[in-house]
N, C-alpha and C positions, 0 to 999 in steps of 0.2 A: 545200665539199669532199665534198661527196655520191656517191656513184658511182664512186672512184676507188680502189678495191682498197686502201685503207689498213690497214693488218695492228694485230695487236696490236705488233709492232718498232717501227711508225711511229707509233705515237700516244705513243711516249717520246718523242719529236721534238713534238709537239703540244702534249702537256704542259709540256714544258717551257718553249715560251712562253707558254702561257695563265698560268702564274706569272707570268709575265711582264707581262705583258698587263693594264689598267687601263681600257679602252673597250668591251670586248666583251661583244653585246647579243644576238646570237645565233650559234648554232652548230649547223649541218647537216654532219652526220657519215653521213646516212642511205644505206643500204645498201654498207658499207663490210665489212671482216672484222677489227673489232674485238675481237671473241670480249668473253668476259669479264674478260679481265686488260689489253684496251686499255680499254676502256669504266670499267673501275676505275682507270688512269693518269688517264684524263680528267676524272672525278668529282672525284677526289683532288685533280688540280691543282685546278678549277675552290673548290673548299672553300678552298687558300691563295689563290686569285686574289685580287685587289680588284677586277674587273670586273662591272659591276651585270647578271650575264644576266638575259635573260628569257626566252628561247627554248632550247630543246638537243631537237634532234631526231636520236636514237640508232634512228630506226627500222633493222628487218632487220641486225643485224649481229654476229647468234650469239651473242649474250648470254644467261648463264645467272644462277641464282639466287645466283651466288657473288658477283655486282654489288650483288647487295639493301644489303648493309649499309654501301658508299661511296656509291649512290644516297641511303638515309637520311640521311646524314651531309649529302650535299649539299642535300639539299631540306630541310632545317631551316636549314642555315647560307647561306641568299641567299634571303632575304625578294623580293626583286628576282622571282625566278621563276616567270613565269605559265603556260609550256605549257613541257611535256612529253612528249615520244614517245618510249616503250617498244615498239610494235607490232610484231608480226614477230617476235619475240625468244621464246626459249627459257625465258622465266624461270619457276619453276615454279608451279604454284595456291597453295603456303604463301607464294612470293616475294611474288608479287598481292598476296597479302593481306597482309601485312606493310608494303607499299606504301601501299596502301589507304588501311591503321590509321593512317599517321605524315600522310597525306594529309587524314585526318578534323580532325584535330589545327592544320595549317596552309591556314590559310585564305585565304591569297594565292592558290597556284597556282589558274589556272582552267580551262584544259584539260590532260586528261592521257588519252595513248592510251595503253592497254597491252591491248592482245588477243595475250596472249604463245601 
């Protein structure tokens, strides 16, 4: 779903199946206009999901630091989760680092792009 002008409106629609949704292994979302309040719909469902991701690639899609604390939530709650892409994104140097610190912590993920 990468490239497709998907707004923060439509990823209420996204969300709402990834609830859904009990097989899903990876998700490219990358250069979309998620802003911050899509990319926090997605997080959010992906945390009720029961689908093992491993992948979520949220590159480029105007994501600010107001994501930081549904990203935490989600990268604690799906052990499952080895890469990561933040890159592109607005999130700000406290965000990073807040990231960072919960990333020190879990030792699954194993790459993670954030050059915000």
């Amino acid at each position: 779903m990468s490239e497709n002008d998907i707004s923060s409106d439509s990823a209420t629609v996204i969300a709402a199946y990834i609830k859904q949704c009990c097989a899903l292994k990876v998700l490219n979302l990358e250069g979309n206009e998620l802003k911050s309040e899509g990319a926090t719909q997605i997080c959010n469902a992906l945390v009720e999901s029961k689908c093992p991701i491993e992948t979520i690639n949220l590159y480029n899609n105007e994501i600010t630091a107001l994501t930081v604390p549904a990203l935490i939530k989600l990268i604690r709650s799906k052990p499952s989760l080895k890469k990561l892409n933040l890159d592109a994104n607005m999130i700000s140097a406290k965000g990073v680092n807040v990231i960072k610190d919960t990333l020190k912590v879990v030792i699954d993920i194993r790459i993670v792009w954030m050059y915000c």
